[in-house]
N, CA, C and O of each residue as an XYZ file, in Angstrom:
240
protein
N     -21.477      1.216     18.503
C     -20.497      1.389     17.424
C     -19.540      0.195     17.379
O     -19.057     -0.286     16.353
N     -19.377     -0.129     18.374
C     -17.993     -1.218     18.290
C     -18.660     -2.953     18.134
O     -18.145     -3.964     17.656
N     -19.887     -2.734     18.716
C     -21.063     -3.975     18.732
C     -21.245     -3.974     17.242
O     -20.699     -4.874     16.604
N     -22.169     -2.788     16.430
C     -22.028     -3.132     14.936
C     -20.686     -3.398     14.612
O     -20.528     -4.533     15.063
N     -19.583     -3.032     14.086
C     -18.074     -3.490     13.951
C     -17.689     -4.411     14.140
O     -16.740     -4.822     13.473
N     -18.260     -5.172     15.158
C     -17.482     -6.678     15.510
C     -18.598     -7.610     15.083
O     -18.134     -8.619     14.552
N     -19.797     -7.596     15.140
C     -20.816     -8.401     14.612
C     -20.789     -8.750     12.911
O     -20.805     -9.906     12.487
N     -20.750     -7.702     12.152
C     -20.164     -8.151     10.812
C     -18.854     -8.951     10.330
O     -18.791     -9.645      9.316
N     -17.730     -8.697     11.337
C     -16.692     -9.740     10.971
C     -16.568    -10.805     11.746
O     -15.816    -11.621     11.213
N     -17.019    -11.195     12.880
C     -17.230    -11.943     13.749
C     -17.867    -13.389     13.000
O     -17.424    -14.526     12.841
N     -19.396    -12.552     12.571
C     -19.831    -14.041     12.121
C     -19.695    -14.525     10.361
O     -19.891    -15.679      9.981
N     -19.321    -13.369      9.445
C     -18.544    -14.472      8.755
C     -17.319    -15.200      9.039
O     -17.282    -16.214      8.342
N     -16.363    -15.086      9.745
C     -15.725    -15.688     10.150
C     -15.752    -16.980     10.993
O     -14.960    -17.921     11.043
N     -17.051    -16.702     11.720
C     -17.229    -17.699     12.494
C     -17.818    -18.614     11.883
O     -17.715    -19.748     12.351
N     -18.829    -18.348     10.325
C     -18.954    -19.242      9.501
C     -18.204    -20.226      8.595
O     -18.344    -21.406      8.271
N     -17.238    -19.106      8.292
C     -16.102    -19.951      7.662
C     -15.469    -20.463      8.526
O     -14.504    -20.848      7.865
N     -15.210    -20.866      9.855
C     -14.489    -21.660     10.507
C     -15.496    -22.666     10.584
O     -15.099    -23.830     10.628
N     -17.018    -22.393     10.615
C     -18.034    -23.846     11.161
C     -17.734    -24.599      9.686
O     -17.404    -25.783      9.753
N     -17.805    -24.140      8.709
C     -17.881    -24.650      7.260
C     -17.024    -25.403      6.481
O     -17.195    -26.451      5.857
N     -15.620    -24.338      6.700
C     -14.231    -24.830      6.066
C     -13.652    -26.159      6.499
O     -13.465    -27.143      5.783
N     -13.416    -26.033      7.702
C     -12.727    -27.147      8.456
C     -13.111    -28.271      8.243
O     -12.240    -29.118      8.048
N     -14.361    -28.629      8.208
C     -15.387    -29.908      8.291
C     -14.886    -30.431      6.771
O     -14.847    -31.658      6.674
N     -14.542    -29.758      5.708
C     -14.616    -29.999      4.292
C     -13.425    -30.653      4.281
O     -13.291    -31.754      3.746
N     -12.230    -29.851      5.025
C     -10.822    -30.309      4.564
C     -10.433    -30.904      6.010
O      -9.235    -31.059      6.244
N     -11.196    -31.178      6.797
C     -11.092    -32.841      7.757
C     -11.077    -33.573      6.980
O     -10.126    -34.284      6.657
N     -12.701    -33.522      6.284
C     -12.996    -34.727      5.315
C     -12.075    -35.058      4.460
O     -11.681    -36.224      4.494
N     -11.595    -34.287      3.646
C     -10.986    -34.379      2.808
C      -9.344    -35.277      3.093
O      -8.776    -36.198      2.506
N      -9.037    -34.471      4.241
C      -7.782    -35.116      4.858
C      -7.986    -36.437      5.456
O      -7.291    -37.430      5.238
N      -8.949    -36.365      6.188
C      -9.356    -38.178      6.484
C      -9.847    -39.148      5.422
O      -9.824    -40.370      5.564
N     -10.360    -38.412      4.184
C     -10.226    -39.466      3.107
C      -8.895    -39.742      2.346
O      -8.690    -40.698      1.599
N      -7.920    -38.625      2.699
C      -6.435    -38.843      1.963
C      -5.792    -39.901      3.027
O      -5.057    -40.809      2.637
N      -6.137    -39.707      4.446
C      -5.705    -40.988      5.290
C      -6.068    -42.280      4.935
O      -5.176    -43.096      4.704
N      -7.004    -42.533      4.870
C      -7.826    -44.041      4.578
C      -7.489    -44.624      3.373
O      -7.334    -45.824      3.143
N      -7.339    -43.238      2.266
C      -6.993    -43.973      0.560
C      -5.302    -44.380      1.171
O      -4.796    -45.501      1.205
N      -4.829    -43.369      1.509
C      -2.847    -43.852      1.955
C      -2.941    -44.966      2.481
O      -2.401    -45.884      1.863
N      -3.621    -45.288      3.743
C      -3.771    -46.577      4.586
C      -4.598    -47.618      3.841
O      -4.436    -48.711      4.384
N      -5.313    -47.676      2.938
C      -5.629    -48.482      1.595
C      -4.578    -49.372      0.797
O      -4.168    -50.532      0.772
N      -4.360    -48.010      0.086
C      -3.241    -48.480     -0.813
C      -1.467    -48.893      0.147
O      -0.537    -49.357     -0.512
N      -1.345    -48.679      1.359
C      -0.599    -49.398      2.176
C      -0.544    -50.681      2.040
O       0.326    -51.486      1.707
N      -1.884    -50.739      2.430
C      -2.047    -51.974      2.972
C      -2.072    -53.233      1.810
O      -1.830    -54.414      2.061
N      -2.473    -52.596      0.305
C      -2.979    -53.346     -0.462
C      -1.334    -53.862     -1.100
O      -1.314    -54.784     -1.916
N       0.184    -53.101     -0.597
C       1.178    -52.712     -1.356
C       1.745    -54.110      0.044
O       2.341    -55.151     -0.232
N       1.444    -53.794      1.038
C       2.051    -55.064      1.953
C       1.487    -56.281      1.534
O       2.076    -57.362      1.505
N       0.034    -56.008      1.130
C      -0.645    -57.500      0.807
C       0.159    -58.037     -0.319
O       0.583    -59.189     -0.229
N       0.458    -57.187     -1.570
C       1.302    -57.833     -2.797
C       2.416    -58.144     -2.337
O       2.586    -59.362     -2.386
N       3.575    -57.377     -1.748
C       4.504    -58.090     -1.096
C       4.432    -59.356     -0.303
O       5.306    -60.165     -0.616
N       3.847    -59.625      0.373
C       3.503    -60.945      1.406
C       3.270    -62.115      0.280
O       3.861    -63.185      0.140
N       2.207    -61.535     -0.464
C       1.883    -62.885     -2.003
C       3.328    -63.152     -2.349
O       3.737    -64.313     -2.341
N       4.211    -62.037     -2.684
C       5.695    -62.358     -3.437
C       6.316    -63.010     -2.954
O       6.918    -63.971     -3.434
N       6.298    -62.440     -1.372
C       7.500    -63.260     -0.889
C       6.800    -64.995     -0.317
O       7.576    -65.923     -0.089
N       5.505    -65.122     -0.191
C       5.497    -66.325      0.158
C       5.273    -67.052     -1.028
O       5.463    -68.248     -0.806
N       4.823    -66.743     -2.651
C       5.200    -67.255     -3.832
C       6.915    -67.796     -3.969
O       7.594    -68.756     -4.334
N       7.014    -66.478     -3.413
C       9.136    -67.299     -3.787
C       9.460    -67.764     -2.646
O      10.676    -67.887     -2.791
N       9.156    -68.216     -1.296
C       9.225    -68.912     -0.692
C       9.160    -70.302     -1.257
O      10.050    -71.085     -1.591
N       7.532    -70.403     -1.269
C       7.392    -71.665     -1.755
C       7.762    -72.366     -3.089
O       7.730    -73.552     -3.417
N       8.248    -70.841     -3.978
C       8.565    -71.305     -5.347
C      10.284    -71.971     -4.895
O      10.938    -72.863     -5.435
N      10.533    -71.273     -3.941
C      12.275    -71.895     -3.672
C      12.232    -73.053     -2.813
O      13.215    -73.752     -3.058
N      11.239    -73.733     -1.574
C      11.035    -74.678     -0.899
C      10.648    -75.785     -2.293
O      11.006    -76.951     -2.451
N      10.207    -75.336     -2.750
C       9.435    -76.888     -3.165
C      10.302    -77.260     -4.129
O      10.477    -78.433     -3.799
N      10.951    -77.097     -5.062
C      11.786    -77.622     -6.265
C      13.313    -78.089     -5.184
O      14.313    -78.580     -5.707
């Protein structure tokens, strides 16, 4: 009695934990990589600016 009872909620559950998680890892490690992307791409334009007006203020 308690073996049937726990075997029906047991393993959908245990499915939705093998299933779910893996989706919204992914999902969260692709929201990491696009953030750390577009980071990086937001320091790269800054660095162009400031060494444009560097050199736009050195050289004249």
């Amino acid at each position: 009695m308690t073996f049937a009872s726990t075997v029906p909620t047991y393993s959908p559950d245990s499915f939705q934990l093998l299933t779910q998680p893996s989706a919204s890892f992914q999902g969260y490690v692709r929201h990491i990589v696009l953030a750390t992307v577009i980071r990086s791409e937001i320091f790269l334009h800054l660095a162009l600016l400031l060494t444009a007006l560097t050199i736009s203020t050195i050289k004249p």
